[in-house]
C-alpha positions as CSV (number, residue, x, y, z in Angstrom):
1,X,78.5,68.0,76.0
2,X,77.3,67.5,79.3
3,X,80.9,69.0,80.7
4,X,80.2,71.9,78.6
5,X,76.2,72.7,80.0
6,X,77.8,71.8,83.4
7,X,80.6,74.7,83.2
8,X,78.2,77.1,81.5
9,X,75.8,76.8,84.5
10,X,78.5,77.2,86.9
11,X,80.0,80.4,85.0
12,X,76.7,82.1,85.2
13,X,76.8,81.7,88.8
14,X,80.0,82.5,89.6
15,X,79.1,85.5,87.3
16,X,76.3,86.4,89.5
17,X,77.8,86.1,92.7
18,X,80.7,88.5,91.6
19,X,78.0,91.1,90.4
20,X,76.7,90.8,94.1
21,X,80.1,91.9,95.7
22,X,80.8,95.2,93.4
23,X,83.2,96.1,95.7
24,X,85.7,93.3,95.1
25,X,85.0,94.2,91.5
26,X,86.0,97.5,92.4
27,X,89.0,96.7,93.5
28,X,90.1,94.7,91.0
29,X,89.7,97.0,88.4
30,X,90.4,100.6,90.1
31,X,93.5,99.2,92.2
32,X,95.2,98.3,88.8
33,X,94.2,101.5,87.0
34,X,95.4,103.5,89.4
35,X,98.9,101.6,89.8
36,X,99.0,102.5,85.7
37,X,98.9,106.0,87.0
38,X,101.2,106.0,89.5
39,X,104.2,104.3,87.8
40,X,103.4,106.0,84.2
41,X,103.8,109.4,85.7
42,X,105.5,109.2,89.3
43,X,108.4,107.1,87.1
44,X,108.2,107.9,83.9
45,X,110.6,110.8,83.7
46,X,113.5,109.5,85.7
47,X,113.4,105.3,84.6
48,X,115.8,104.7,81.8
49,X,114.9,101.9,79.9
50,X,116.8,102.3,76.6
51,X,114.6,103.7,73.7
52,X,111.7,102.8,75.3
53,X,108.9,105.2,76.2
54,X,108.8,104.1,79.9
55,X,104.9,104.0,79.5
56,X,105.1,101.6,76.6
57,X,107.8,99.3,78.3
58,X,105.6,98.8,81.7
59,X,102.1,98.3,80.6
60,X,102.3,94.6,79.6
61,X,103.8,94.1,83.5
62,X,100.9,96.1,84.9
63,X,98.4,93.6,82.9
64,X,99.5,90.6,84.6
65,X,100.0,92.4,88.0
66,X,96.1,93.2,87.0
67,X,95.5,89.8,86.5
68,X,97.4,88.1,89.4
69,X,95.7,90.4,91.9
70,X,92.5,89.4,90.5
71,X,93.0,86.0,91.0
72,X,93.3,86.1,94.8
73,X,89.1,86.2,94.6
74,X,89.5,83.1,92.7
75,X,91.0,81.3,95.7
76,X,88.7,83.0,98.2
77,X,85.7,82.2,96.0
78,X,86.5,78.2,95.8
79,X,87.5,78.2,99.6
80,X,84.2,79.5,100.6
81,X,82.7,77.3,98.6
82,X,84.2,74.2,100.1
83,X,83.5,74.9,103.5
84,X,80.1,76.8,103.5
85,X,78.1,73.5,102.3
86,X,77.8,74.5,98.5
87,X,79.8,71.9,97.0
88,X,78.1,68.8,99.6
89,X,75.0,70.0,97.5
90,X,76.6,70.1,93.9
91,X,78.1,66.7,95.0
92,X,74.7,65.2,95.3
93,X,73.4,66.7,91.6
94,X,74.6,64.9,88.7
95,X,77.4,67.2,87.8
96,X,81.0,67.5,86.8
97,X,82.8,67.6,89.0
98,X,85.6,69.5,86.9
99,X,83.0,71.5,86.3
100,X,82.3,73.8,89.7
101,X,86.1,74.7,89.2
102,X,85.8,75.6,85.8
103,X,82.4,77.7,85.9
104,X,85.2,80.2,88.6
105,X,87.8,79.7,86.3
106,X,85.8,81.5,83.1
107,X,84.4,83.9,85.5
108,X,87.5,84.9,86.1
109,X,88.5,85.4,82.7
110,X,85.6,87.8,82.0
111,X,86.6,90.0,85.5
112,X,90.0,90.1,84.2
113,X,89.3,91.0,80.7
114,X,87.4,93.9,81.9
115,X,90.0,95.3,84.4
116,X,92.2,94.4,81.7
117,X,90.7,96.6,79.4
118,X,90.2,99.4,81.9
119,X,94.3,99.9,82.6
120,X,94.9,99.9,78.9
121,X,92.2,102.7,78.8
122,X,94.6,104.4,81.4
123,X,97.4,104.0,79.7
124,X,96.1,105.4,76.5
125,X,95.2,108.6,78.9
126,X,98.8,109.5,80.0
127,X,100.4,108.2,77.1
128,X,100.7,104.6,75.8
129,X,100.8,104.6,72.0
130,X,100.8,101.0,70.6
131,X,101.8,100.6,67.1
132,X,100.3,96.8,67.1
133,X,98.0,95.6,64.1
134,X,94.9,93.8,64.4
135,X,96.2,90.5,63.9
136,X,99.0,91.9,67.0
137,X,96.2,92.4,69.0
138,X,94.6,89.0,68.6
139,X,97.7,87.2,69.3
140,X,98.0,89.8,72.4
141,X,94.8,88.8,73.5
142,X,95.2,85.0,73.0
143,X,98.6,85.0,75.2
144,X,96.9,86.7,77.6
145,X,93.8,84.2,78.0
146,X,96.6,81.7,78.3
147,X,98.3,83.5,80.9
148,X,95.0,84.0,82.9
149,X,94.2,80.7,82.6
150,X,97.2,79.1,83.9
151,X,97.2,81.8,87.0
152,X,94.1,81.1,87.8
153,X,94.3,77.7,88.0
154,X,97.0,77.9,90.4
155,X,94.4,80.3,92.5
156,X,92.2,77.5,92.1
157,X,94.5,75.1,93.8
158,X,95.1,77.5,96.6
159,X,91.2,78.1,97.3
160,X,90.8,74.2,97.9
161,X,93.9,73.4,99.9
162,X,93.6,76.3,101.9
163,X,92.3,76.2,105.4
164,X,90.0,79.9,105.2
165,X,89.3,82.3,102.8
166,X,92.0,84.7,104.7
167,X,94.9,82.4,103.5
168,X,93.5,81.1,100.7
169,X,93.7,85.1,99.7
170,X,97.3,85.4,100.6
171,X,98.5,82.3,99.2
172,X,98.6,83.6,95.3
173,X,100.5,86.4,96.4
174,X,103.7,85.3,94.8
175,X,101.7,86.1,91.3
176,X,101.7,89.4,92.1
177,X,105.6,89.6,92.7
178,X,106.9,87.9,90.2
179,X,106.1,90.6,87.2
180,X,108.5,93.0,89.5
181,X,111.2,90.1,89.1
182,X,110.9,90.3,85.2
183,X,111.2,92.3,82.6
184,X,108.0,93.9,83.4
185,X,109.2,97.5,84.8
186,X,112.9,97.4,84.3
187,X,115.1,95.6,81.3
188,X,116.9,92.4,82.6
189,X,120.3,93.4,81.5
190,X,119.7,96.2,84.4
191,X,119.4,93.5,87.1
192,X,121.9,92.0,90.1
193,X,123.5,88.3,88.1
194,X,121.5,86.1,90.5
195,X,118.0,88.2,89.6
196,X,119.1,88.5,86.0
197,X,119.2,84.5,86.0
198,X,115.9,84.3,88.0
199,X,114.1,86.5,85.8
200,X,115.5,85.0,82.8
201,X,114.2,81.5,83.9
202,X,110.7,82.4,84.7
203,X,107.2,82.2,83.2
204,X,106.6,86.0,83.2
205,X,109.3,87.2,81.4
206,X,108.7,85.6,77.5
207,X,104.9,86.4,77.9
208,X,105.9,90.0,78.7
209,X,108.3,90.6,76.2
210,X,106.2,88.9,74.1
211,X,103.1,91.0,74.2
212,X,105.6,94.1,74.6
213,X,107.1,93.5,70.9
214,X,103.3,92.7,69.0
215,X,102.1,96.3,71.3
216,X,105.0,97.8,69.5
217,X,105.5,96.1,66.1
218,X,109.3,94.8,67.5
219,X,110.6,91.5,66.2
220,X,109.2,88.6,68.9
221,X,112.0,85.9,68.8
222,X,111.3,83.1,70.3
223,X,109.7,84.9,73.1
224,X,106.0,84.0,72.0
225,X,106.9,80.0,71.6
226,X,108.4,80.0,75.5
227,X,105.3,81.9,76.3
228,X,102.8,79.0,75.2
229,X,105.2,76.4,76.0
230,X,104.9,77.9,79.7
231,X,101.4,79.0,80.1
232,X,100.1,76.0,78.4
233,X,102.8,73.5,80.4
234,X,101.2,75.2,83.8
235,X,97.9,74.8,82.9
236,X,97.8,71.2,81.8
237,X,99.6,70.7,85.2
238,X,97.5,72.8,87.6
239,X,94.0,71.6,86.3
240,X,94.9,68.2,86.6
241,X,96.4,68.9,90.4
242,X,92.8,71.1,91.1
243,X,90.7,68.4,89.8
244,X,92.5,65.4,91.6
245,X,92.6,67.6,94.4
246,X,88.8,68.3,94.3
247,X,87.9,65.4,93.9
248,X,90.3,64.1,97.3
249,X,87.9,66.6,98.9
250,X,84.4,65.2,98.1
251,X,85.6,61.3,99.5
């Protein structure tokens, strides 16, 4: 229980700190939104992806681009909080220690929900109609918590190994890319071999597809068990790394 009231407390204030810099929460949000507008109408009459609506077929790729660039305030956020004397004072409070990490991890979640939330807003504007059910939309929004999670974890990582905020900001950038080598804006079958074999082989594809098929009642294959499999595999991975890690730090 005590992990729990420990994370809590820490969530609250890495709430609060983020509602004092409304400008990075800007950003987060707007950026995305506005990314949804570009690409649904700048691209949407000349891409050709099969019997798609192109606006249908992209906005489960502009989520987790949403997400990933989110994340790089994550890293910034744990960085400055390993070298501006913070954690030498949470160190000498009987705390969890797992639990200054997590109190920015479920932060995080709540930022990203939101911005998540706004680009599907923007998408409904110029066009996105979603034939998903409720129960869709619960497994959409459960995937996506995973996916979060296991992102932001790796942010996490890159916040306490990196040597300033500046590159801890830059180190998640990957994230950010890997939606474009997916099937995130164009189908796979479309792509150069080696690509095609890339994208095939990586952790974005299956959760796109999969919350591409619930958003438009499509069959989901075994897209949604390679989606769990990965986010949940990364997670269990990166939050034992980020707490080992952590805890190198405090010796």
């Amino acid at each position: 229980m005590r992990v729990v009231s420990n994370s809590w407390t820490m969530f609250k204030r890495c709430l609060l700190t983020s509602l004092r810099n409304p400008e990075n929460i800007g950003a987060a949000i707007f950026v995305p939104a506005i990314v949804m507008w570009l690409f649904g109408i700048l691209f949407g009459s000349v891409m050709d992806v099969g019997d798609y609506n192109y606006i249908d077929f992209i906005v489960p790729g502009i989520i987790l681009q949403t997400v990933a660039q989110a994340v790089t305030s994550v890293a910034i956020s744990v960085n400055n909080d390993m070298h501006k004397g913070i954690i030498d004072r949470f160190r000498s409070m009987d705390i969890s220690k797992s639990s200054v990490l997590t109190g920015h991890v479920l932060s995080a979640i709540v930022r990203n929900m939101i911005a998540t939330t706004v680009v599907i807003g923007v998408a409904f504007a110029i066009g996105f109609r979603p034939s998903a059910g409720f129960v869709d939309w619960l497994i959409i929004v459960g995937v996506l918590i995973l996916y979060m999670l296991a992102i932001t974890w790796i942010a996490v990582i890159c916040g306490l190994i990196a040597k300033t905020p500046e590159s801890a900001g830059t180190m998640p950038f990957l994230l950010f890319v890997l939606p474009y080598i997916s099937s995130g804006f164009v189908p796979v079958e479309t792509m150069p071999k080696a690509l095609k074999v890339f994208a095939e082989n990586q952790p974005m594809t299956p959760i796109i597809d999969t919350m591409r098929a619930l958003m438009l009642n499509q069959p989901v294959g075994n897209n949604l068990l390679l989606a769990l499999v990965w986010s949940a595999g990364i997670i269990v991975v990166t939050f034992t790394i980020a707490v080992q890690v952590y805890k190198s730090k405090q010796k």
